[in-house]
C-alpha positions as CSV (number, residue, x, y, z in Angstrom):
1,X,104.3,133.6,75.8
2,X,106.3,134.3,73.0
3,X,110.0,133.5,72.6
4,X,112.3,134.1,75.5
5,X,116.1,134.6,76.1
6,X,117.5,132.1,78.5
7,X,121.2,133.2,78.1
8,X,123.7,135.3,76.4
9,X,127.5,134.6,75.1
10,X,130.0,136.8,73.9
11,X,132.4,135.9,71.0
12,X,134.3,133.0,71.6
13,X,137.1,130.5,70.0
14,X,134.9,128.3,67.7
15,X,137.7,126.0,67.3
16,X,137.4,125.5,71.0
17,X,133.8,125.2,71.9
18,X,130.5,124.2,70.5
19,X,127.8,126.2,69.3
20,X,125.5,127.1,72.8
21,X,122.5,124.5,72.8
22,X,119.3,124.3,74.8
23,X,116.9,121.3,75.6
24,X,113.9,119.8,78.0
25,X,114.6,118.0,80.6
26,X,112.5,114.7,81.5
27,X,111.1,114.2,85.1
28,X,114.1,112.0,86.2
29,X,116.4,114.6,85.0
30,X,117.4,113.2,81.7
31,X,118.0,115.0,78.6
32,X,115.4,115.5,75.9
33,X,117.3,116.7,72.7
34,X,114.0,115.6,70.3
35,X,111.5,118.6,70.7
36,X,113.7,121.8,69.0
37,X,113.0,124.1,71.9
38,X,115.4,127.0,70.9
39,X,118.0,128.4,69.0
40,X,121.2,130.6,69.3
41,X,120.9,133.8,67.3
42,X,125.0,134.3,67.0
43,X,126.8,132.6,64.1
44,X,128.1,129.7,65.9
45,X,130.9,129.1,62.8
46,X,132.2,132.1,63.4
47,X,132.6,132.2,67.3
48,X,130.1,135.0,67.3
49,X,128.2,136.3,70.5
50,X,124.6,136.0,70.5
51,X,121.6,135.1,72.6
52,X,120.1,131.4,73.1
53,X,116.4,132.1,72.7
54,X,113.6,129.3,74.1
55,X,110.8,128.9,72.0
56,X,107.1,129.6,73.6
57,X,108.3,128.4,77.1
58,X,106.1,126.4,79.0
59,X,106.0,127.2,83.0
60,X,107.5,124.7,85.3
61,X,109.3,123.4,82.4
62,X,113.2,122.9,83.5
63,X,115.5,123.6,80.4
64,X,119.2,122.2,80.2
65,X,121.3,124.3,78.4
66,X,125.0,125.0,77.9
67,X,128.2,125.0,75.7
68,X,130.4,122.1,74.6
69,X,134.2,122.7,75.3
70,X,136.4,120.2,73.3
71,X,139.7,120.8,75.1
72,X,138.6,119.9,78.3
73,X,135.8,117.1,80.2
74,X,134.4,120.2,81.8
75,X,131.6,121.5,79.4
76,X,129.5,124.3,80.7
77,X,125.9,123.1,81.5
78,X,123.3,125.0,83.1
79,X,119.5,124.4,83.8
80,X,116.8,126.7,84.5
81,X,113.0,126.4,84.5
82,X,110.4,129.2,83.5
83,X,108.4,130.6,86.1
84,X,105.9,132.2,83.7
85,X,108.1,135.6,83.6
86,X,111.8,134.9,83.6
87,X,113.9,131.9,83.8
88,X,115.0,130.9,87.5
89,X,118.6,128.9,88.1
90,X,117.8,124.9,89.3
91,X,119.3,121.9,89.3
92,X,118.1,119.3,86.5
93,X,114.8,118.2,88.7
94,X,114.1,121.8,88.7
95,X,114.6,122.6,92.6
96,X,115.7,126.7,92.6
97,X,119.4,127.3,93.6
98,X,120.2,128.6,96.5
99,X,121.8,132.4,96.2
């Protein structure tokens, strides 16, 4: 498989929140910031809107991703896993969301 989009931002205040950021998760849930999974096409200095792209995903795999928000404790995070043709919404072990 070749690269994927997992999400997708608009413009936003760059003096306000973080450039968009994706990673593995481990089996116990934990973050796994050390193999560079993906990267966010907009120009995060800017505030620009863009798409956070996942490098060859692997199926099963459960990706964390989200958006750091320095005015407040309440950062966006997300996690999804690939099912082999999309991402599906899941909490960080990977178990799908309820609709």
């Amino acid at each position: 498989m070749q690269n994927a989009v997992l999400d997708s931002w608009g413009a936003y205040n760059q003096r306000r929140y973080g450039c968009p950021w994706v990673c593995v998760m481990r089996a116990d849930g934990s973050y796994n910031f050390e193999p560079r999974v993906g990267t966010y096409t907009g120009n995060a200095r800017q505030g620009e809107g863009g798409d956070l792209v996942v490098f060859e995903p692997v199926v099963g795999q459960v990706y964390g991703y989200g958006q750091k928000d320095y005015r407040s404790s309440r950062s966006m995070v997300c996690y999804a896993k690939w099912d082999g043709s999309g991402f599906v919404r899941c909490d960080k072990l990977g178990r799908e969301l309820k609709a």
